[in-house]
DRENKOL-949741 format. One record per atom (N, C-alpha, C): z, x, y; residue number from 1. Coordinates in Angstrom, 1 decimal, always signed. Layout:
N
        z        x        y   pos
        Z        X        Y   NUM
...
// end
This chain:
209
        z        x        y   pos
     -4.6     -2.0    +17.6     1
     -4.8     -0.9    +16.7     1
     -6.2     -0.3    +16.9     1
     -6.5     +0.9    +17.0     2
     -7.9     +1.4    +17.6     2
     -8.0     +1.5    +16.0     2
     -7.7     +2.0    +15.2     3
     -8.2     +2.1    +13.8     3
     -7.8     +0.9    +12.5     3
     -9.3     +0.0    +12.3     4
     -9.0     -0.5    +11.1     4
     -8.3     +0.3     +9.6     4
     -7.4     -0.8     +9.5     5
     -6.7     -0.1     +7.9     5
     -7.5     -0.6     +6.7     5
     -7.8     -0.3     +5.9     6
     -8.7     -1.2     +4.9     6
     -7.7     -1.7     +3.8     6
     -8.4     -2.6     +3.4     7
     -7.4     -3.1     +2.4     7
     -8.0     -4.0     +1.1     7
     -8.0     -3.7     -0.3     8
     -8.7     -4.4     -0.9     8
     -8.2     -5.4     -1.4     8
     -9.0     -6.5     -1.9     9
     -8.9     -7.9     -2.2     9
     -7.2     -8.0     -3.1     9
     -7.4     -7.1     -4.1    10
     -6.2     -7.0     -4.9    10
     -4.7     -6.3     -4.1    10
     -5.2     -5.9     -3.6    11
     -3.7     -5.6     -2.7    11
     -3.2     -6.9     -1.5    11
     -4.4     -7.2     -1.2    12
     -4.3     -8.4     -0.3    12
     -4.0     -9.4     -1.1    12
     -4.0     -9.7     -2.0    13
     -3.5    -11.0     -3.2    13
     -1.8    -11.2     -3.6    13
     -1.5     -9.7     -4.0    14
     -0.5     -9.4     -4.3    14
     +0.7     -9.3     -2.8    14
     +0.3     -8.9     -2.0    15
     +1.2     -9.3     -0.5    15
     +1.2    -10.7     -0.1    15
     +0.0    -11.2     -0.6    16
     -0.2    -12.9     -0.5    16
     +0.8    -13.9     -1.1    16
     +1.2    -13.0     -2.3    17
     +1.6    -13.7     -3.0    17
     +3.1    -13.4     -3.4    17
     +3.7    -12.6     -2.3    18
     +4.8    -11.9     -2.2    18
     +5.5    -13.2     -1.2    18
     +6.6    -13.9     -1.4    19
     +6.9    -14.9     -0.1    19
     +7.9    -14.2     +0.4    19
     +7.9    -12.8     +0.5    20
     +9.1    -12.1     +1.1    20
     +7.8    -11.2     +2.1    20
     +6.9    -11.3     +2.6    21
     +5.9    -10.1     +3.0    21
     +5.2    -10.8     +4.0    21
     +6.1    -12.0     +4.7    22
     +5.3    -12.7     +6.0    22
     +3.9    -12.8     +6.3    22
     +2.9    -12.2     +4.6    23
     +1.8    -12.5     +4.6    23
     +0.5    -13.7     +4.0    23
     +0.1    -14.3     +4.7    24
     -0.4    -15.5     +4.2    24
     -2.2    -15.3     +4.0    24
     -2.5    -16.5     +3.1    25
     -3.9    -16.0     +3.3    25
     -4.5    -17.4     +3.0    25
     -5.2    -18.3     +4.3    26
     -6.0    -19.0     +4.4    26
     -7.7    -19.4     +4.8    26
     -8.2    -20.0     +4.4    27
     -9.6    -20.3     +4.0    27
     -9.7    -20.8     +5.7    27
    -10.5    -20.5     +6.6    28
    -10.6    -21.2     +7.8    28
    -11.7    -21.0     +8.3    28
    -12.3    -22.2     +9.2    29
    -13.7    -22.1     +9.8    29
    -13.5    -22.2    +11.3    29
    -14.1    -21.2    +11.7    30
    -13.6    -20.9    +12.9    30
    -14.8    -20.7    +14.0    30
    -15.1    -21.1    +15.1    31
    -16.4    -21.4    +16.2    31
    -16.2    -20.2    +16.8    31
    -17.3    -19.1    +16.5    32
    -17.3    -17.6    +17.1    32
    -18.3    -17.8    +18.4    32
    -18.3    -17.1    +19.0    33
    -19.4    -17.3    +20.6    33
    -20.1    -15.9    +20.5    33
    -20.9    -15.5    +20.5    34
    -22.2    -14.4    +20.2    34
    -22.8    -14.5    +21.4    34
    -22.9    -13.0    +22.2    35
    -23.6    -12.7    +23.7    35
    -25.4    -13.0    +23.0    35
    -26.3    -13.3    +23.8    36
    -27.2    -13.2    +23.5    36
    -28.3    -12.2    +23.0    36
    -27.7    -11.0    +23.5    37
    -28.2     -9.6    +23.3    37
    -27.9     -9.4    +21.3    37
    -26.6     -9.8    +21.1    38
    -26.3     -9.9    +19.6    38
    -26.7    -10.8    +18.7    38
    -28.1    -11.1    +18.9    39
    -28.5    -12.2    +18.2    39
    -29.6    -11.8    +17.0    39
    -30.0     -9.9    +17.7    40
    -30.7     -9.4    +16.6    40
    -30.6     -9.4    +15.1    40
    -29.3     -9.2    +14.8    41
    -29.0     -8.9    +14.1    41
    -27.4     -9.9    +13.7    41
    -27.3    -11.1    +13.2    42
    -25.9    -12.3    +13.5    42
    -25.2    -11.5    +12.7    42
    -25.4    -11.6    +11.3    43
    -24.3    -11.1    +10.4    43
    -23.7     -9.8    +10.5    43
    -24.5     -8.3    +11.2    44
    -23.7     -7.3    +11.4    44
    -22.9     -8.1    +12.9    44
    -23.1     -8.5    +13.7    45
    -22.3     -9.1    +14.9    45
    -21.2     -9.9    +14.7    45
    -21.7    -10.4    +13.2    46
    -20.0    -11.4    +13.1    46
    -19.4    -10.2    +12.8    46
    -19.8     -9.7    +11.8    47
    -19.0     -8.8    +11.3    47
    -18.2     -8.3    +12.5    47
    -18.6     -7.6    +12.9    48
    -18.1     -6.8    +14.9    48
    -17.3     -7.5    +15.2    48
    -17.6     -8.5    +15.2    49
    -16.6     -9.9    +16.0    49
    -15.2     -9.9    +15.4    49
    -15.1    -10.3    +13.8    50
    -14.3    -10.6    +13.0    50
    -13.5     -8.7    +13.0    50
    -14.6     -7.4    +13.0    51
    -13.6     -6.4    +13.1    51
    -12.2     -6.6    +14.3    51
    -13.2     -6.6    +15.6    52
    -12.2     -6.6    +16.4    52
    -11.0     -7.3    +16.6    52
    -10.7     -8.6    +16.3    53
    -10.0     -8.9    +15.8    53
     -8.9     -8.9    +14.8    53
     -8.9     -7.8    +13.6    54
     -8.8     -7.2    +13.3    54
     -7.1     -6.5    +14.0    54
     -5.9     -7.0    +13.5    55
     -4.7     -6.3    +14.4    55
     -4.4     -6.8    +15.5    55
     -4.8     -7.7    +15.7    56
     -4.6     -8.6    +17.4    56
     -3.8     -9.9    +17.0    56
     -3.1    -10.4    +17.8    57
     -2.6    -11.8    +17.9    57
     -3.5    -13.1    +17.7    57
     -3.8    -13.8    +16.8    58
     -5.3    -14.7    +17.1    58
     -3.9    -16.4    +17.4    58
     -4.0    -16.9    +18.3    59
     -3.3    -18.1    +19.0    59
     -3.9    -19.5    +17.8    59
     -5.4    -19.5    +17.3    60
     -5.7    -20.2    +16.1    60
     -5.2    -20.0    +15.2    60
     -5.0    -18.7    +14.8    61
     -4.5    -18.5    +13.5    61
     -2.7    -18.3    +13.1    61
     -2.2    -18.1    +14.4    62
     -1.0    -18.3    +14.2    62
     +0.3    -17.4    +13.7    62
     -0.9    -15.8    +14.3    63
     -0.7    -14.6    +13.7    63
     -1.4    -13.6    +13.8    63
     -0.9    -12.5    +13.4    64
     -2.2    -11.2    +13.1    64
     -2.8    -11.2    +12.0    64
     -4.3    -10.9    +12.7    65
     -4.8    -10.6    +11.1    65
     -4.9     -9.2    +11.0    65
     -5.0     -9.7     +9.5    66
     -4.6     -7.9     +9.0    66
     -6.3     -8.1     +8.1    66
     -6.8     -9.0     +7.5    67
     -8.1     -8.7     +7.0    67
     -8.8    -10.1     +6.8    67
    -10.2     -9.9     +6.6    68
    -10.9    -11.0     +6.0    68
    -11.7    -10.8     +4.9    68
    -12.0    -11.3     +4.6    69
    -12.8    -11.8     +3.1    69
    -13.8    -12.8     +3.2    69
    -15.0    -12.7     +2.7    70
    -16.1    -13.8     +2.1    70
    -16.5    -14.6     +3.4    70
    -16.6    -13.7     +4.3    71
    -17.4    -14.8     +6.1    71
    -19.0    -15.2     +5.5    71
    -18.4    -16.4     +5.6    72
    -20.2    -16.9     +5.9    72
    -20.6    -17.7     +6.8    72
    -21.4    -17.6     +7.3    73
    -21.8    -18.3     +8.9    73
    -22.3    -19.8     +8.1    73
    -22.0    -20.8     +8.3    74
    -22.4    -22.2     +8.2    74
    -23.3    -22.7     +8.3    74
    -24.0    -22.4     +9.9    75
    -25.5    -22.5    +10.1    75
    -26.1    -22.0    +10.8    75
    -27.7    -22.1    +10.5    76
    -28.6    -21.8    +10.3    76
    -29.3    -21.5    +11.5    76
    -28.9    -22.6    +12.8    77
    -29.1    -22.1    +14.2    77
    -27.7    -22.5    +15.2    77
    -27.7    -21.8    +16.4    78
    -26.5    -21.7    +16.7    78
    -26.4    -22.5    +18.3    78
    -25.3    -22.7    +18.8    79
    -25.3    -23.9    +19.8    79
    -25.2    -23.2    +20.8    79
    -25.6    -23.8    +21.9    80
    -25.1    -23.6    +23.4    80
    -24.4    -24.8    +23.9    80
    -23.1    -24.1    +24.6    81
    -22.4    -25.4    +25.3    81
    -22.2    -25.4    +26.7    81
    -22.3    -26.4    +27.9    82
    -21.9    -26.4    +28.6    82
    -22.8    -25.6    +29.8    82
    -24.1    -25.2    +29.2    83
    -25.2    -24.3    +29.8    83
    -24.7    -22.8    +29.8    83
    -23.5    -22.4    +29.2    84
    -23.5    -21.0    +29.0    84
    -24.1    -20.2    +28.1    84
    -24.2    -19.0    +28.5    85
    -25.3    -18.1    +27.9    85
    -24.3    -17.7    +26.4    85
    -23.2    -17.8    +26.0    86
    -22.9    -17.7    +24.4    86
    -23.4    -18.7    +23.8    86
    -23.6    -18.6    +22.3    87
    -24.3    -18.7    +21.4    87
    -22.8    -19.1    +20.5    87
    -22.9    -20.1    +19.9    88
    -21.6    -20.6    +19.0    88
    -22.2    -20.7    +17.6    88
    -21.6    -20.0    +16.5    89
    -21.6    -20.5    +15.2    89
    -20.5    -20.4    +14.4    89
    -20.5    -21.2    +13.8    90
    -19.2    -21.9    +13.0    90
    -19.1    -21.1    +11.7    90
    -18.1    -20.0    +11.7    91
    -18.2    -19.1    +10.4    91
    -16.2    -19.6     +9.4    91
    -16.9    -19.0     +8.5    92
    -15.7    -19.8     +7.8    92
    -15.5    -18.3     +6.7    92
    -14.1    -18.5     +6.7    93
    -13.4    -16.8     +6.0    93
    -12.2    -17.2     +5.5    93
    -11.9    -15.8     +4.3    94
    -10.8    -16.0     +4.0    94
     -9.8    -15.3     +4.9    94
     -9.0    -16.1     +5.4    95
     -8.2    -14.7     +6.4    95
     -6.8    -14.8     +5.7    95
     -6.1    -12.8     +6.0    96
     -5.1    -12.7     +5.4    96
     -4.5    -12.3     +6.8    96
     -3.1    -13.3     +7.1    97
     -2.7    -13.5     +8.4    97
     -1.2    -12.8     +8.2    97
     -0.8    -11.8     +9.0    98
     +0.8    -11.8     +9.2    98
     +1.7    -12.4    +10.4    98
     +2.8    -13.5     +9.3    99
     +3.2    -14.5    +10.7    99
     +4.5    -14.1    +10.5    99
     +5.3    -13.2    +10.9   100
     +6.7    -12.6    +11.2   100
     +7.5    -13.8    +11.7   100
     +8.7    -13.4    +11.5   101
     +9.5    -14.8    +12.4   101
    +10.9    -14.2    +12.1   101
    +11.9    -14.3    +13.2   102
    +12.9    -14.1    +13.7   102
    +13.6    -14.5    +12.4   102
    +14.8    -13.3    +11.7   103
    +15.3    -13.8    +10.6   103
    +14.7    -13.5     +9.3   103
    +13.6    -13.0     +9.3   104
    +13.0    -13.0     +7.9   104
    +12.9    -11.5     +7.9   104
    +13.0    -11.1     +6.1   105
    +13.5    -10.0     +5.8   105
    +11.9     -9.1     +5.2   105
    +12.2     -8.0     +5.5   106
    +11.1     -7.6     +5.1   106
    +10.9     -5.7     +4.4   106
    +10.5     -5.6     +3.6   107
    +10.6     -3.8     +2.9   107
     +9.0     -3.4     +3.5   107
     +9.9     -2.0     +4.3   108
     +8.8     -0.7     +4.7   108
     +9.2     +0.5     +4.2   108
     +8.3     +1.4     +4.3   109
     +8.8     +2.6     +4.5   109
     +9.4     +3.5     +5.3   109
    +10.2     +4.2     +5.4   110
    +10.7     +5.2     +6.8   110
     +9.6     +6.2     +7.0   110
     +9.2     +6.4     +7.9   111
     +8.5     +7.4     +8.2   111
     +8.4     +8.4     +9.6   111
     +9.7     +7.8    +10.1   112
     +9.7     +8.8    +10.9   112
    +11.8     +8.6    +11.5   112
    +12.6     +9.5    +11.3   113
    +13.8     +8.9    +11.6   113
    +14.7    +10.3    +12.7   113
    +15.2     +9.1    +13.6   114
    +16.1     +9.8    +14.8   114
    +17.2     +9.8    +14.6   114
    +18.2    +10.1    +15.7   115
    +19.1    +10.4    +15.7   115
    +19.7     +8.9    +15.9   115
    +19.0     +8.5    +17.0   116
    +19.6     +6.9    +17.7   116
    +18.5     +5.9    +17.4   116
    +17.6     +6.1    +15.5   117
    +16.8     +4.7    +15.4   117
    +15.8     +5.5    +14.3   117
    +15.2     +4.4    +13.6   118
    +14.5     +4.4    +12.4   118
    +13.2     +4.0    +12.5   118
    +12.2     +4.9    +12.4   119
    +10.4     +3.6    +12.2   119
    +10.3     +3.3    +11.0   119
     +9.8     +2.4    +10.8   120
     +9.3     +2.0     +9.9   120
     +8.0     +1.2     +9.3   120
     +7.6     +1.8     +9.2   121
     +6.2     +1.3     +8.3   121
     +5.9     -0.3     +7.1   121
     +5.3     -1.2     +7.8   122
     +5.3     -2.2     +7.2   122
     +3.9     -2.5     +6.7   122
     +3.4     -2.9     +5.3   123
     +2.0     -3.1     +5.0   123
     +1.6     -1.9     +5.2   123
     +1.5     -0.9     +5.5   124
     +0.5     +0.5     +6.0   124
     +0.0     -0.2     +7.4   124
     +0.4     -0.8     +7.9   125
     -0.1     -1.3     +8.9   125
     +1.0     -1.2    +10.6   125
     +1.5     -2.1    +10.1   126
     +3.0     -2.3    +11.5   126
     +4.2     -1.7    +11.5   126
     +4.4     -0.9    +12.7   127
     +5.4     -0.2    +12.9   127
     +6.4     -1.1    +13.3   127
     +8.2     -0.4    +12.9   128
     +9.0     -1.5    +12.8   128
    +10.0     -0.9    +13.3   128
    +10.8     -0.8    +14.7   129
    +11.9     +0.0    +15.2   129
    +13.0     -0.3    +14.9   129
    +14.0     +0.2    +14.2   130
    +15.4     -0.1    +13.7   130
    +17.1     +0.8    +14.7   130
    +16.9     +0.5    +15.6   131
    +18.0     +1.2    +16.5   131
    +19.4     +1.4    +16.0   131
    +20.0     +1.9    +15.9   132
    +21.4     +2.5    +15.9   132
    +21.7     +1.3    +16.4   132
    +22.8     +0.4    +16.1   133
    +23.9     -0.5    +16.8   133
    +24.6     +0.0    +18.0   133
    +24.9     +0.1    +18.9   134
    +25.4     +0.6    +20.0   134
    +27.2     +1.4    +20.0   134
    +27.2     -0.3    +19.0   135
    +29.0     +0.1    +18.6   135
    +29.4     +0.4    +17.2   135
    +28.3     +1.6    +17.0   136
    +28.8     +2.0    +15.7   136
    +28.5     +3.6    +15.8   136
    +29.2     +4.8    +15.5   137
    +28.8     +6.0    +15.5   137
    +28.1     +6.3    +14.8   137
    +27.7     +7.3    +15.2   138
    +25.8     +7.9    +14.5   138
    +26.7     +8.4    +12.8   138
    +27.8     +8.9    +12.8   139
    +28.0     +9.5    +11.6   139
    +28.7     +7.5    +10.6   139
    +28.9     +6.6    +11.0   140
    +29.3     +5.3    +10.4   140
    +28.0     +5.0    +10.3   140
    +27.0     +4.7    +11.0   141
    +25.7     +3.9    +10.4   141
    +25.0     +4.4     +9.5   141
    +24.8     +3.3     +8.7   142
    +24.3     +3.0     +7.5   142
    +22.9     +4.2     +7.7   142
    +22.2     +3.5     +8.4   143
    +21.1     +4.3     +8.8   143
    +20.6     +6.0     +8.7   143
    +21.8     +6.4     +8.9   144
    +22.1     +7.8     +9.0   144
    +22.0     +8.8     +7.5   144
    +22.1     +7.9     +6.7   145
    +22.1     +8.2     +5.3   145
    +20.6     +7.9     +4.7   145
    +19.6     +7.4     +5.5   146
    +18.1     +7.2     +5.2   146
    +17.4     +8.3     +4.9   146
    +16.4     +8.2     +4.2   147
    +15.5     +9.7     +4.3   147
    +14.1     +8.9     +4.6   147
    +13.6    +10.0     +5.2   148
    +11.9     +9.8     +5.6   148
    +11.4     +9.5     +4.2   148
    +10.4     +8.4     +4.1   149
     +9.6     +8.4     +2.8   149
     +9.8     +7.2     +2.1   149
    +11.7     +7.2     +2.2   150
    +12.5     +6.2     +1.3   150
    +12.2     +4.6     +2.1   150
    +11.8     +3.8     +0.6   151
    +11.8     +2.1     +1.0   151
    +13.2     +1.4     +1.5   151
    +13.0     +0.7     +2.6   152
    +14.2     +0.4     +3.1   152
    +13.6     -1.5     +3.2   152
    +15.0     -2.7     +3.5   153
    +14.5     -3.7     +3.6   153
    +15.8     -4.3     +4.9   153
    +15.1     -4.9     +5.4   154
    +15.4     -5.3     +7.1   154
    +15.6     -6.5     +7.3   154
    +16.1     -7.3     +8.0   155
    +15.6     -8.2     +9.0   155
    +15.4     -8.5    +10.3   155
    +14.1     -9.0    +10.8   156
    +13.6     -9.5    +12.0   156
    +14.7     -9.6    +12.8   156
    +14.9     -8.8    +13.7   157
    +15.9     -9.3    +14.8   157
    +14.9     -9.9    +16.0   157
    +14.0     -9.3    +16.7   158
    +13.1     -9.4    +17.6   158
    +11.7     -9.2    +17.3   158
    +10.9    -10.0    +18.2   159
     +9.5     -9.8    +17.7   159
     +8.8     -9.8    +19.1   159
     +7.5     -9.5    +19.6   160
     +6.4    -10.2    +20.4   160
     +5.2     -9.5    +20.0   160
     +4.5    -10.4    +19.3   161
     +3.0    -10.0    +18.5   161
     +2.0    -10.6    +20.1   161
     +2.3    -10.3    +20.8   162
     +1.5    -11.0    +21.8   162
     +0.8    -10.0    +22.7   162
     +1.2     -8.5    +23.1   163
     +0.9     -7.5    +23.3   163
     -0.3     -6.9    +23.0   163
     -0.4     -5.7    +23.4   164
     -1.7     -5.0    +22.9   164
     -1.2     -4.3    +21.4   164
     -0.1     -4.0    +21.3   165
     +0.4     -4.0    +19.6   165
     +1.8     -4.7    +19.4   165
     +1.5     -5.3    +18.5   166
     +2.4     -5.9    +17.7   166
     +4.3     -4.7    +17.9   166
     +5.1     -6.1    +18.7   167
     +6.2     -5.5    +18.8   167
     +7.5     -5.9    +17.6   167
     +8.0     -5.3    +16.9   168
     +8.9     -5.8    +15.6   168
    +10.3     -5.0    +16.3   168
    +11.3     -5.5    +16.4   169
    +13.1     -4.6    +16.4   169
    +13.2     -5.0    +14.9   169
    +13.9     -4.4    +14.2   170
    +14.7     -5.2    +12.8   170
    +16.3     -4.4    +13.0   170
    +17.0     -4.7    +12.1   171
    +17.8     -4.3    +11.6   171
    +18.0     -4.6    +10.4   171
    +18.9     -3.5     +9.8   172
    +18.9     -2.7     +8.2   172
    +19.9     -3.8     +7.6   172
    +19.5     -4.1     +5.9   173
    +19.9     -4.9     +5.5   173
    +21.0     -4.1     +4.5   173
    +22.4     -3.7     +5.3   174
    +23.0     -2.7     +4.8   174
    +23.6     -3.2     +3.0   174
    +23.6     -4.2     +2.7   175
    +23.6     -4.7     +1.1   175
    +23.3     -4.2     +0.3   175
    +21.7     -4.4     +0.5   176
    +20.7     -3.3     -0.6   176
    +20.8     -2.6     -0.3   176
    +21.2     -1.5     +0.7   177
    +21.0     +0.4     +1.0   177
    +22.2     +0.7     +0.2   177
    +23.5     +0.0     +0.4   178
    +24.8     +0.3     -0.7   178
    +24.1     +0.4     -1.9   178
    +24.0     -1.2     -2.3   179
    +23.4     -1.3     -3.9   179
    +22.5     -0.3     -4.0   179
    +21.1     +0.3     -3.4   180
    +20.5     +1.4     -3.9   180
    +21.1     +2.6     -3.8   180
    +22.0     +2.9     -3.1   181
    +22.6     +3.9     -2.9   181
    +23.5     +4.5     -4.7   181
    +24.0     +3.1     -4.5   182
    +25.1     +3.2     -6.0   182
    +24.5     +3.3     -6.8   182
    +22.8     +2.7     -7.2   183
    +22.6     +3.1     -8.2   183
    +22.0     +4.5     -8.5   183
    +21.5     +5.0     -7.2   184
    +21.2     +6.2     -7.5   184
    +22.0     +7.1     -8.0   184
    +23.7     +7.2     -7.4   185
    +25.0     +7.9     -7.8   185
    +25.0     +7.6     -9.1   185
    +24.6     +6.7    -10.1   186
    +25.0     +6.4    -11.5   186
    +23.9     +6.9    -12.0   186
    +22.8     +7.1    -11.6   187
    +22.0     +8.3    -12.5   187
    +22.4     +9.0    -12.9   187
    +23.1    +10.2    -11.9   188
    +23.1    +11.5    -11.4   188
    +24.2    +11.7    -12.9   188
    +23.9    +12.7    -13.8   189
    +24.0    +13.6    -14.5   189
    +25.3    +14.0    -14.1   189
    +26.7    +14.0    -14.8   190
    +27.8    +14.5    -15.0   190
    +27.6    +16.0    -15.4   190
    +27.9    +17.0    -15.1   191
    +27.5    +18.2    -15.2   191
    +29.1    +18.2    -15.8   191
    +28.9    +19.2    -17.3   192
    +30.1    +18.9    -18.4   192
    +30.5    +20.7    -18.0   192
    +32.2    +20.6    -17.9   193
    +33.0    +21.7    -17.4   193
    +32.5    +22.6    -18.1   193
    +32.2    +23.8    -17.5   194
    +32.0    +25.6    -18.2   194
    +33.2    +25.9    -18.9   194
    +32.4    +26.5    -20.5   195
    +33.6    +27.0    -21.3   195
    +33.7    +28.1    -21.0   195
    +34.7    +28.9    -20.3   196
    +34.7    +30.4    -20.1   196
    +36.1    +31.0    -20.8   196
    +36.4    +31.9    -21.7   197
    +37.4    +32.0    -22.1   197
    +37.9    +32.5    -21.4   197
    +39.5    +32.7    -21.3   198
    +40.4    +33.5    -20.8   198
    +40.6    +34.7    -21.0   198
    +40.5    +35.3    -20.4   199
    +40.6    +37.1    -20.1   199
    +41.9    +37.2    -19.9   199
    +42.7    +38.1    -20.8   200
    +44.4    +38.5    -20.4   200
    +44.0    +40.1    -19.7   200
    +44.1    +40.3    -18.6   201
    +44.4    +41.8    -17.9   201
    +45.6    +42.2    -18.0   201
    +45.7    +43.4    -18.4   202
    +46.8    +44.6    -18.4   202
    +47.2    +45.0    -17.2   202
    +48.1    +44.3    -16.3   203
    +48.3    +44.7    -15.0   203
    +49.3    +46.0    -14.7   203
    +49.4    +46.9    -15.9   204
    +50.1    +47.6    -15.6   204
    +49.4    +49.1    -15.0   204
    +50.1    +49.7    -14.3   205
    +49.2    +50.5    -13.9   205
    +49.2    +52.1    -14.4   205
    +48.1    +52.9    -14.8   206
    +48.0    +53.8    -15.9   206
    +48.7    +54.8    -15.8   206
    +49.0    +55.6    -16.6   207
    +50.3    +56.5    -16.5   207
    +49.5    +58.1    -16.0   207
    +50.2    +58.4    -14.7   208
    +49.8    +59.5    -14.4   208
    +50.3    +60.7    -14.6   208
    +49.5    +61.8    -15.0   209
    +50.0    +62.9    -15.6   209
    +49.1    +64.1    -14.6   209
// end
């Protein structure tokens, strides 16, 4: 992602705490390496460090991070290992991790829809491609009945978070699109028959003189 999304504590709590939103959020201390040129200044550098990271696959963490919270660097001076010119210090955060997994269902928004597939928008963050079934016609899929904007809920068919962006396939969890579907039809306002009276016409035709 070239652009950080921001996200505040309370929004991050409430997806935390959503066990349908493959988002987790663990306390973790983690050994950053700092070039030596970045040593003027440590705390704007973690910070840098922990941005970049930021949207990427972390193999420690076991996922993307989508944000952190509360880094504090541990100590006070920092290590050299091995005679290399990085600088190690052991910083500890709250990280809010997304760990997707094959099978698990998940609500975005549509925000952009084709003919032959659906994006979707997950967290304000990850894009989520939903293809047409191969063996179903464009006017039979479910899909086809979506509008841009509208919440839809999926499951993980395919994933590879391993990329330079995060790769998601899903398919539409056509259950709930009926069920919402039906209930929106039971809103909708019965529009009660016009009373128009009956007009009797004189079809005879006028007497010519």
């Amino acid at each position: 992602m070239s652009k950080i999304i921001k996200f505040d504590l309370r929004e991050l709590k409430q997806l935390a705490n959503d066990k349908n939103s493959c988002l987790v959020v663990k306390k973790i201390t983690q050994n950053l390496a700092l070039q030596p040129w970045c040593l003027g200044n440590i705390k704007e550098s973690i910070t840098n460090l922990l941005d970049y990271k930021v949207g990427k696959f972390d193999k420690e963490l076991n996922g993307v991070l989508v944000s952190y919270k509360n880094p504090c660097i541990l100590q006070n001076v920092g290590t050299i290992r091995n005679d290399n010119a990085d600088i190690h210090f052991q910083v500890q955060a709250d990280y809010f991790i997304f760990q997707p997994y094959i099978g698990a269902k998940l609500t975005g928004l549509v925000n952009k829809k084709c003919s032959t597939h659906l994006s979707v928008l997950v967290h304000r963050v990850f894009n989520v491609v939903i293809p047409q079934p191969t063996e179903e016609p464009g006017d039979k899929w479910i899909g086809s009945s979506v509008k841009e904007g509208q919440e839809v809920t999926f499951r993980i068919a395919a994933l590879d978070l391993y990329g330079a962006l995060p790769y998601i396939r899903g398919e539409l969890d056509e259950r709930s699109l009926k069920l919402e579907n039906y209930e929106i039809d039971d809103d909708i306002e019965v529009s009660q028959p016009l009373s128009v009276p009956y007009v009797i016409f004189d079809k005879t035709k006028p007497s010519v003189k």
